[in-house]
C-alpha positions in Angstrom: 46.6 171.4 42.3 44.8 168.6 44.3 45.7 166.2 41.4 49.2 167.3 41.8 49.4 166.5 45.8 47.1 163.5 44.9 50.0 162.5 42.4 53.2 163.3 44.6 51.3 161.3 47.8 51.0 157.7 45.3 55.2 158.4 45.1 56.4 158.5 48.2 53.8 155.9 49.4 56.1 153.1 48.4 59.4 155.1 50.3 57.4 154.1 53.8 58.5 151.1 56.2 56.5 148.0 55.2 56.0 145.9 58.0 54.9 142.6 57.7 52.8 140.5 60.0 55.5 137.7 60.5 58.0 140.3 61.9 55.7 141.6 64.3 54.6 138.2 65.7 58.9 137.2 65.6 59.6 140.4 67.4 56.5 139.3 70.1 58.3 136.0 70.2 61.7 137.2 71.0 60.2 139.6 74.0 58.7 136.6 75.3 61.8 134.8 75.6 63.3 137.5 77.6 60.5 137.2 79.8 61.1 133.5 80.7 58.2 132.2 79.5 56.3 129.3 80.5 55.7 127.9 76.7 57.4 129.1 73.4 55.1 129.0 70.3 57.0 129.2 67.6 55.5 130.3 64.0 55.0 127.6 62.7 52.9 126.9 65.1 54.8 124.3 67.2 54.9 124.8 70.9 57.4 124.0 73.1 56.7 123.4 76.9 59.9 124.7 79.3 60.0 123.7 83.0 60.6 126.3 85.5 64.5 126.9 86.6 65.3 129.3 89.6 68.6 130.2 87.5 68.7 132.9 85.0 68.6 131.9 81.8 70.9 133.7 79.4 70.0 135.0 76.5 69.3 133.3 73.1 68.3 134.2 69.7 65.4 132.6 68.4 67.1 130.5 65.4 68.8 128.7 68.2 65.3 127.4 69.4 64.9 125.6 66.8 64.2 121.7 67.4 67.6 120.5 65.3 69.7 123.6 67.5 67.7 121.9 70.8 68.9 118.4 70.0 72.6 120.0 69.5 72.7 121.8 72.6 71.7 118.7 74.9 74.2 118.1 77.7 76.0 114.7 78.0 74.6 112.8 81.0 76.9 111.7 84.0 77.1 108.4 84.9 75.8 108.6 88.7 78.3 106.8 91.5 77.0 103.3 92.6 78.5 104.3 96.5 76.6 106.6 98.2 78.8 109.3 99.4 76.1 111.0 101.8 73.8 110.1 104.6 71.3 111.3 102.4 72.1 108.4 99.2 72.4 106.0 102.0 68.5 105.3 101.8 68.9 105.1 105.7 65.7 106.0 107.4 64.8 107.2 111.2 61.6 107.0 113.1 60.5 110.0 115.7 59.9 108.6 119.3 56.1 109.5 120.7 55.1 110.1 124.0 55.0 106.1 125.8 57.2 104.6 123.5 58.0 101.6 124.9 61.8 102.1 123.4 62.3 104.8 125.4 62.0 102.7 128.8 64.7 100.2 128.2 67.2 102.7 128.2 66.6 103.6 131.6 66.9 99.9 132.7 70.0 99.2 130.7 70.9 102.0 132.7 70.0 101.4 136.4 70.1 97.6 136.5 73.0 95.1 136.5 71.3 92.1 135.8 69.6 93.4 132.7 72.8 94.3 130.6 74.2 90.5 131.9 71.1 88.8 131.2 70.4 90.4 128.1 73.9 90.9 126.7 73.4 94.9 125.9 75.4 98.1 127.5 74.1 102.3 126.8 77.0 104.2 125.6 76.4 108.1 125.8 78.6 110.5 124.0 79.7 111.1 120.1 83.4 110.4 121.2 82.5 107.3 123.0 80.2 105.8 120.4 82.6 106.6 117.7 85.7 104.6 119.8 83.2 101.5 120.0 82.4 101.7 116.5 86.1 101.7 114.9 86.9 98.8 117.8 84.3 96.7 116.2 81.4 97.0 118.9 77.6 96.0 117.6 75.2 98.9 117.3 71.5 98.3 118.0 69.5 101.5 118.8 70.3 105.0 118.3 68.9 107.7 120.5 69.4 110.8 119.0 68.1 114.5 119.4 69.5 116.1 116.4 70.3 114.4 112.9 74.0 116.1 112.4 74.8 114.4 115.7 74.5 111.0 113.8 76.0 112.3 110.6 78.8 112.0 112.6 78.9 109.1 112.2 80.6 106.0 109.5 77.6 105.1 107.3 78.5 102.1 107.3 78.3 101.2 110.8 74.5 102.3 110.7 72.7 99.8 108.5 70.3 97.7 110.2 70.7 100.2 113.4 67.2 100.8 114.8 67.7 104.8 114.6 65.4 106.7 117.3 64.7 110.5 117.2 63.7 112.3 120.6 63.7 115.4 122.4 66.7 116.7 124.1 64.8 117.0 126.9 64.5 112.7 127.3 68.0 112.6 126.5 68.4 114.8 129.2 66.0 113.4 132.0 68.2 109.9 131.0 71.7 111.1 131.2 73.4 112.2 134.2 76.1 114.7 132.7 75.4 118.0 134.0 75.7 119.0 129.6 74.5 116.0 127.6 75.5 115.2 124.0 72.6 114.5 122.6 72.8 110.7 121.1 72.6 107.4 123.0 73.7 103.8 122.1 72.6 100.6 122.7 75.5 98.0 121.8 75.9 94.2 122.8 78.2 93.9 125.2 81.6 93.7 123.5 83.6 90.7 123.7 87.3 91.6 124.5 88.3 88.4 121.4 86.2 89.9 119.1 87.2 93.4 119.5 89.9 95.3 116.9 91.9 97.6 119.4 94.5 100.1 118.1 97.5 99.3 116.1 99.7 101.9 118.5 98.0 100.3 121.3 99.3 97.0 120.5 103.0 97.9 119.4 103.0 99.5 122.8 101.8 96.7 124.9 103.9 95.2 128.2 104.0 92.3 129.4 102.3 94.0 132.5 98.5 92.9 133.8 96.6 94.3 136.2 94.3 92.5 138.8 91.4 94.3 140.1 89.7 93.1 143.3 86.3 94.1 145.3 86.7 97.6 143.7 83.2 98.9 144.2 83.3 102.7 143.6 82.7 103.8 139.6 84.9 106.4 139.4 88.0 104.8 140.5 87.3 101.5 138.6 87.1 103.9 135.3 90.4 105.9 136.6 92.6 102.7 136.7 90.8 101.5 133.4 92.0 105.0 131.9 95.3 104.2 133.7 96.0 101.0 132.0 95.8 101.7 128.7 97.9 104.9 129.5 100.9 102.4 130.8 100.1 100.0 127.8 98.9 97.2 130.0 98.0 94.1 127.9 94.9 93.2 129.9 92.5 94.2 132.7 91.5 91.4 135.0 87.7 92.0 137.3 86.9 89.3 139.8 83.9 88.8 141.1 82.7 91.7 143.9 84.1 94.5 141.2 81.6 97.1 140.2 80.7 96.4 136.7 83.1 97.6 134.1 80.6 98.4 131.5 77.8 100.4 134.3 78.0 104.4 133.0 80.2 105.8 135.6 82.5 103.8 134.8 82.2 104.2 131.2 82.5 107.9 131.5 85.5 107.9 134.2 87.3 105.5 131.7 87.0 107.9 128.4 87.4 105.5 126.1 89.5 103.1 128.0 87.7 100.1 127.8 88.0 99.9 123.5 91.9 100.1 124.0 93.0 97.5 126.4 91.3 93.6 126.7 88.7 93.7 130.0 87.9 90.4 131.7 85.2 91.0 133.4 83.3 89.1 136.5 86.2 86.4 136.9 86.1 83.7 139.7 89.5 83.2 141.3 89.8 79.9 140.2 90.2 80.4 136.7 91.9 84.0 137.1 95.4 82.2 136.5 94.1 80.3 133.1 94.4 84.4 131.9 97.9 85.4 132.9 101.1 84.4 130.7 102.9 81.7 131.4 105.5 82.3 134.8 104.0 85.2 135.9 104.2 87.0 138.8 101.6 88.3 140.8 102.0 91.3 143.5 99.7 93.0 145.5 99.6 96.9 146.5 100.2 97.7 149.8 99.6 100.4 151.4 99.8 98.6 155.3 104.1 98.8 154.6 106.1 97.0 157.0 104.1 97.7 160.2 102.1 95.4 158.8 104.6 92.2 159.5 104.0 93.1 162.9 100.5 93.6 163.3 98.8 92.6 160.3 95.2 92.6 161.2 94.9 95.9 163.1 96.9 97.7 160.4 94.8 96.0 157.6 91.3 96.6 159.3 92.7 100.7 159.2 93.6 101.0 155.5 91.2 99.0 154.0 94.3 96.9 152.1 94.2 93.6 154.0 90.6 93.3 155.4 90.0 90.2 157.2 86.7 91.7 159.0 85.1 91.8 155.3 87.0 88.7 154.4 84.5 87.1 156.9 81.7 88.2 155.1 82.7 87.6 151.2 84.5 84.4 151.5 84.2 80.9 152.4 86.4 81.5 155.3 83.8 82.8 157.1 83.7 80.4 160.3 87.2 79.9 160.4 87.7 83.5 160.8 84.7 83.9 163.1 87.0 81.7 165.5 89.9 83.2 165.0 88.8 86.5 165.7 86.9 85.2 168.9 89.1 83.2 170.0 92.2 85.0 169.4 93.6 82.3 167.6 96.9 82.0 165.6 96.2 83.6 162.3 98.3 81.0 160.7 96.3 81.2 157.6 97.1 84.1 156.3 99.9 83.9 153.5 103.0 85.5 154.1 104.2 87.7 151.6 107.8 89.7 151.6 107.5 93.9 151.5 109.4 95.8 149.1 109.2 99.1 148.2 107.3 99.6 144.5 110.5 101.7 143.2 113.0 98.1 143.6 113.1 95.9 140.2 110.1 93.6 140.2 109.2 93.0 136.5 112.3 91.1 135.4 109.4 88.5 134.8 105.7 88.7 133.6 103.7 90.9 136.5 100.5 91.1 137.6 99.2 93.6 140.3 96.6 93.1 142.2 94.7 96.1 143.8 92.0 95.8 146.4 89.3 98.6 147.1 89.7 101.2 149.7 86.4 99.5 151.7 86.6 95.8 151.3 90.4 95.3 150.9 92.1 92.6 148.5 91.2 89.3 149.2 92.5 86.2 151.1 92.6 84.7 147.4 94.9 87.2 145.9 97.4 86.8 149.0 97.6 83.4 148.1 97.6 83.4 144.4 100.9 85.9 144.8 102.1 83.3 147.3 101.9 80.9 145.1 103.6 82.4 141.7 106.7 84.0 143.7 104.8 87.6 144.6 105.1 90.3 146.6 103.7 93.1 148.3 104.7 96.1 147.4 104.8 98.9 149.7 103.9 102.6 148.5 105.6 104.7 151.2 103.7 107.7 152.8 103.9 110.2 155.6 103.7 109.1 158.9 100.2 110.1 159.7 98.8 110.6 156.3 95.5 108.1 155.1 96.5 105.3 152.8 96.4 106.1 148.8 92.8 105.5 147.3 93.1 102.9 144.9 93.2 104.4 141.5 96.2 106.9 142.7 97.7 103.2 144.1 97.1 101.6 141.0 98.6 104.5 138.8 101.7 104.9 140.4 102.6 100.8 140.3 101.7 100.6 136.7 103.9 103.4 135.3 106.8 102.0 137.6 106.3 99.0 136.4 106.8 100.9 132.5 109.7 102.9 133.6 111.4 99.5 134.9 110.5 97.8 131.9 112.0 100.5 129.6 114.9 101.0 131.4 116.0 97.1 131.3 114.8 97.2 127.5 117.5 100.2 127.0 120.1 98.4 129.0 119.6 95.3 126.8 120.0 97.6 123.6 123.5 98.8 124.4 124.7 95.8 125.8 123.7 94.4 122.0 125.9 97.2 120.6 128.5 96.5 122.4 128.7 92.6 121.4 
């Protein structure tokens, strides 16, 4: 009987699974590829090295590991772009600012002193919006201040190569600036030169042949408020004699939003050569706010509104002892030019026109009296209210320069049906 089991045992022996080494060690090789691994060894005995990917990796048989299936399966390579698209493949590079950084201190002398940003040729910009207006009209970058780098990101790439770029604290950006909410970037430019600068093409289709004179204007805010107002009318340039605040000082800069990158500014002119800027037969009339009390009592009406102020005269020109005389004396005041009144409203651009305004303090000067004199000027009176303070000098200089584009639009409509008519 034991033979028999013996026996029947030997014949079913051959009906069991027979598993071979090589499957086992396959089936070990597949689960390791489900398991990401590090290396693959293959049977063989090869071993293949795969670098680490944070993306899943589907699934793959292990024929298609093989080295001919590898050399199939390798993706074509992209030909990379030879213009770098980002900040990033720009190369450009910043450094970060350290406590005593002698950088740091020009800004605030740029800032607080004239004579600096004339000597040296530079002006601080402050402000995304106003950096980016310089930039597209041509202005020359030199330093960067910036507290965060998606502020300069901002920012056309190109405009940044070779542009010393500065990282800070917010808080310096802060203790520098004087807006209650800071931006967070500065700019140091050269001073731009109204020849070399690229203003607007809507700018320039809308030009008029309509300047504007500014004399002894001292306070920021109105000197940027008429800026702002000039390119608003479409003035073709801006004229600053010498006693002017300086165009390019902050205030200014702020009060003018943009301003001075859409219309030409002459800065820091001497009255002689002020005429060597105006078009040929032009006319120049100065805003008055003394009206026609002041053909009766010129001085004394003057002194008041700050329009015609021969007490400063004294002091800023080289009329000095003359009027020291006069005044003492009570001389004849023979040399002041006498200019006809006319209400700003009557036609006075059928030519080329200039307008001069003076500063509410110091006044306009004996010069522009006789420069209007001289070219077939006017005053031109800005009625008020009996009573009532004299205009301050950027609602003065407003209100003359967008009559002066309403009367040039209405005579270029006339013209343009009288054509049609022909």
């Amino acid at each position: 009987m034991a033979a028999v089991v013996k026996g029947v045992g030997w014949a079913l022996r051959p009906l069991l699974p027979v598993v071979q080494t090589w499957d086992l060690d396959g089936r070990r090789w597949v689960r390791a590829l489900r398991r990401s691994p590090v290396k693959v060894s293959f049977p063989s005995g090869q071993v293949v090295a795969r670098k680490p990917s944070h993306e899943k990796q589907p699934r793959k048989v292990a024929a298609e590991m093989s080295p001919h299936v590898q050399r199939l399966k390798q993706p074509a390579q992209e030909p990379t772009s030879q213009t770098p698209s980002t900040w990033e493949e720009s190369g450009l590079r910043y450094d970060k600012a350290f406590p005593g950084d002698k950088r740091l201190s020009s800004v605030m002398t740029i800032v607080k002193s004239r004579p600096f940003r004339e000597k040296q040729g530079k002006i601080l910009l402050e402000g995304r919006r106003l950096i980016a207006d310089a930039l597209k009209a041509g202005a020359v970058p030199k330093v960067f201040f910036f507290s965060r780098l998606d502020y300069l990101k901002e920012l056309p790439i190109d405009k940044l190569k070779g542009v010393s770029l500065i990282k800070v604290k917010f808080e310096d950006i802060k203790g520098w600036s004087d807006l209650v909410t800071p931006q967070g970037i500065l700019g140091i430019f050269a001073k731009p030169d109204h020849v070399k600068m690229t203003f607007p093409e809507i700018q320039l289709r809308h030009s008029l042949p309509l300047l504007l004179i500014c004399d002894n204007l001292r306070d920021p805010g109105n000197l940027g408020t008429i800026l702002r107002s000039a390119a608003g009318a479409g003035c073709s340039k801006v004229l600053l004699t010498k006693g002017c605040v300086d165009a390019w000082e902050p205030k200014v800069l702020r009060a003018g939003m943009g301003a001075h990158f859409q219309v030409p500014i002459v800065n820091n002119l001497d009255w002689e050569t002020v005429p060597n800027y105006l078009p040929t037969d032009t006319r120049v009339y100065v805003a008055d706010n003394c009206g026609l009390y002041a053909q009766a009592q010129t001085s004394n009406k003057a002194i008041d509104h700050g329009w015609v102020c021969d007490q400063h005269l004294s002091k800023l020109h080289k009329y000095e002892e003359e009027m020291e005389d006069d005044l003492e004396t009570g001389a004849s005041r023979g040399w002041l030019p006498e200019l006809e009144v006319q209400s700003y409203d009557v036609d006075w651009t059928e030519a080329p026109a200039a307008v001069v305004v003076g500063g509410e303090t110091h006044g306009v000067s004996l010069e522009s009296l006789q420069l209007a004199s001289s070219t077939g000027g006017k005053r031109l009176l800005i009625p008020v209210v009996p009573g009532v303070d004299s205009l301050n000098s950027a609602m003065a200089a407003s209100i003359l320069l967008f009559e002066g584009k309403r009367q040039l639009r209405v005579r270029a409509e006339h013209l343009s049906r009288d054509r049609r008519y022909r």
